[in-house]
C-alpha positions as a Markdown table, in Angstrom:
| # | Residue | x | y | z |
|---|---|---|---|---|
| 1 | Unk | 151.2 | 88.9 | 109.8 |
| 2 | Unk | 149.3 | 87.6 | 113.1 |
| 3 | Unk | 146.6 | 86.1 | 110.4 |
| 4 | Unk | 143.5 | 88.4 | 111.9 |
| 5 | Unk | 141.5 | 90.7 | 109.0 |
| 6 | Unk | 141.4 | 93.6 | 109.7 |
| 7 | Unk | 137.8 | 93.9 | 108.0 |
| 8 | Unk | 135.7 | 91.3 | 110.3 |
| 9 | Unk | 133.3 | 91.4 | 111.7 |
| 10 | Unk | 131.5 | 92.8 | 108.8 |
| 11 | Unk | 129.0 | 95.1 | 108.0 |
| 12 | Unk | 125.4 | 93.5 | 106.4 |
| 13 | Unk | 125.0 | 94.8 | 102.9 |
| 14 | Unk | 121.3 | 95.7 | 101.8 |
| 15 | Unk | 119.8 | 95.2 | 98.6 |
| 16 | Unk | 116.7 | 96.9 | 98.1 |
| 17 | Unk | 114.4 | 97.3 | 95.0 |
| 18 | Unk | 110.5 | 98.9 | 94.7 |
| 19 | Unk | 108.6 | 99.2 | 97.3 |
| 20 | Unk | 107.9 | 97.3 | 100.9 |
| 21 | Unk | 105.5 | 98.1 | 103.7 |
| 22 | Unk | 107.1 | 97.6 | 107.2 |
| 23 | Unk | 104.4 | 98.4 | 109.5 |
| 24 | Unk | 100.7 | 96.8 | 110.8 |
| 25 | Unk | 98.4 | 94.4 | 109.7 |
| 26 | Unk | 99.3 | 94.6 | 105.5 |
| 27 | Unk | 102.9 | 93.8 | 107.0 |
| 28 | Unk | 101.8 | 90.4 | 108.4 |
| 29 | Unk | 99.0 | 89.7 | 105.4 |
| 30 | Unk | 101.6 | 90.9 | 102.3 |
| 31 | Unk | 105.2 | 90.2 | 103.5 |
| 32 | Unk | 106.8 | 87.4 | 103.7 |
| 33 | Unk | 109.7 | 86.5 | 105.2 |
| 34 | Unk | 112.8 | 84.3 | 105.0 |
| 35 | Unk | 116.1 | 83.7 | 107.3 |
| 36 | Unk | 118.7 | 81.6 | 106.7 |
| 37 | Unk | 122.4 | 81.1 | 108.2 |
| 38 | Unk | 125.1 | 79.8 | 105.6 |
| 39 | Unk | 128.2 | 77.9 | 107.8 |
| 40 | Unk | 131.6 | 78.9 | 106.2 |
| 41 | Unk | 135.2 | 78.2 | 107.3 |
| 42 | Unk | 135.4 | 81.9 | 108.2 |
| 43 | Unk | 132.2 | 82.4 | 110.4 |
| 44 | Unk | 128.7 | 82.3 | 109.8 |
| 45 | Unk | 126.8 | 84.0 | 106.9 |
| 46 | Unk | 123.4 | 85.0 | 107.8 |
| 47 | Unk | 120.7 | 85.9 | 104.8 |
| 48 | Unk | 117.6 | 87.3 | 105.3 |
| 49 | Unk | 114.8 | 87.8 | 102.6 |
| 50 | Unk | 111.8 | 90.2 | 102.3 |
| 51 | Unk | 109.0 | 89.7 | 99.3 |
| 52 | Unk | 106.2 | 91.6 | 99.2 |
| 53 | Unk | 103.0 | 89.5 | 97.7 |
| 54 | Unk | 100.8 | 91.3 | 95.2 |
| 55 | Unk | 97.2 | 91.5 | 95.9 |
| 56 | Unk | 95.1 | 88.7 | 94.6 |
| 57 | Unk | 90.7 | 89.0 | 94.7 |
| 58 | Unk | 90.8 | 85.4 | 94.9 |
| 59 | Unk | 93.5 | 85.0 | 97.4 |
| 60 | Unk | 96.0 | 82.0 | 95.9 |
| 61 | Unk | 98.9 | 84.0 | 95.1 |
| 62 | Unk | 98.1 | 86.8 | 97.5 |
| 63 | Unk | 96.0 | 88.4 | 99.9 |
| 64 | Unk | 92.4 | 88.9 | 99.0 |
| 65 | Unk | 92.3 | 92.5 | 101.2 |
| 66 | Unk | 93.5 | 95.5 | 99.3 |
| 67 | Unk | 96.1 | 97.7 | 101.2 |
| 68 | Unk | 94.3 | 100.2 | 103.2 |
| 69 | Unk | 96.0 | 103.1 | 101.5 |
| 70 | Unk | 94.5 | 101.9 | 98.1 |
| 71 | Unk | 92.2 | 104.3 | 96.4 |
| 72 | Unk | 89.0 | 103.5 | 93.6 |
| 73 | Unk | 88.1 | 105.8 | 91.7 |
| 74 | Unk | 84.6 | 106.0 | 90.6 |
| 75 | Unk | 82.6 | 107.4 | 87.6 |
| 76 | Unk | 79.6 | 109.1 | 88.5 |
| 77 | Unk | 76.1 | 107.8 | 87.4 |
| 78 | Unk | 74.2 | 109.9 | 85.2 |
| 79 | Unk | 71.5 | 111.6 | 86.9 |
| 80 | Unk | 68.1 | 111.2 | 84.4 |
| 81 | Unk | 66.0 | 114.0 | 85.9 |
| 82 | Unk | 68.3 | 117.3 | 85.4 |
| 83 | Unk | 67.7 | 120.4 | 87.4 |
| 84 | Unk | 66.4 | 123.3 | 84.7 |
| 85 | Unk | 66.1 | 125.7 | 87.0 |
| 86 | Unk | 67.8 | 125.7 | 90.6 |
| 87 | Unk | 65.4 | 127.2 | 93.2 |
| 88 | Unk | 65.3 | 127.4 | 97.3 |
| 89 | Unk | 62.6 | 127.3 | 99.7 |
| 90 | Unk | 61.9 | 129.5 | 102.5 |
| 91 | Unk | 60.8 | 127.9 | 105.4 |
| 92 | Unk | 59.6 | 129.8 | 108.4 |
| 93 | Unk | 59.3 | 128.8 | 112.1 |
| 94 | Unk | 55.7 | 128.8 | 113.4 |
| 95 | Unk | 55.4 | 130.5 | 116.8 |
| 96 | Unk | 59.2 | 131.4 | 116.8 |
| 97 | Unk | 59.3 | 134.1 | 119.9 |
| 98 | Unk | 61.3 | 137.7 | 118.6 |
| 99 | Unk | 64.5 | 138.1 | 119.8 |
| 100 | Unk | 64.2 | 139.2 | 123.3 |
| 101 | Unk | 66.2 | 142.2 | 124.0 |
| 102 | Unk | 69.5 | 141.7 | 126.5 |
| 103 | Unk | 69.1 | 143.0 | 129.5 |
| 104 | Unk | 71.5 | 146.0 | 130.2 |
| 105 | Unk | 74.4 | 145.4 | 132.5 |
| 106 | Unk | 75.0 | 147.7 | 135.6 |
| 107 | Unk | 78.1 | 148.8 | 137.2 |
């Protein structure tokens, strides 16, 4: 044997596991990022690490902005004067001109 593997250089194994934003501003404020390189007698070993930061209103563990794509629900207030009746108004123009006939086309 000449001594060269037949499997280098090799391919970079992922490990993934929930969910991670890769795009835009939340990227920057909720991602954070770590790269290390590992020296071994057969070449180098590179690691790099990905954790996304949970969101945090008073910003020590995470960011204090929501993510964008975050939705509140709301209950609605209770209304005290209820509607018995619906009704509708009819408001008329003062002074509105008729509609002027269109004037007839010649060919």
């Amino acid at each position: 044997s000449s001594g060269i593997n037949a499997e280098w250089p090799l391919r970079p194994g992922k490990f993934v596991d929930g969910l991670m934003i890769h795009t835009g501003e939340p990227k920057r404020q909720y991602v954070d990022t770590a790269v290390r390189h590992v020296l071994l007698r057969q070449g180098v070993l590179g690691i790099k690490v990905k954790i996304m930061l949970p969101h945090d209103p008073q910003g020590k563990v995470g960011p204090k902005q929501p993510l964008p794509d975050h939705v509140a629900i709301v209950e609605p207030k209770e209304a005290d004067s209820k509607i018995e009746t619906p009704y509708s108004t009819c408001v008329e123009k003062a002074g509105a001109p008729d509609a002027a006939p269109s004037p007839a086309v010649v060919m």
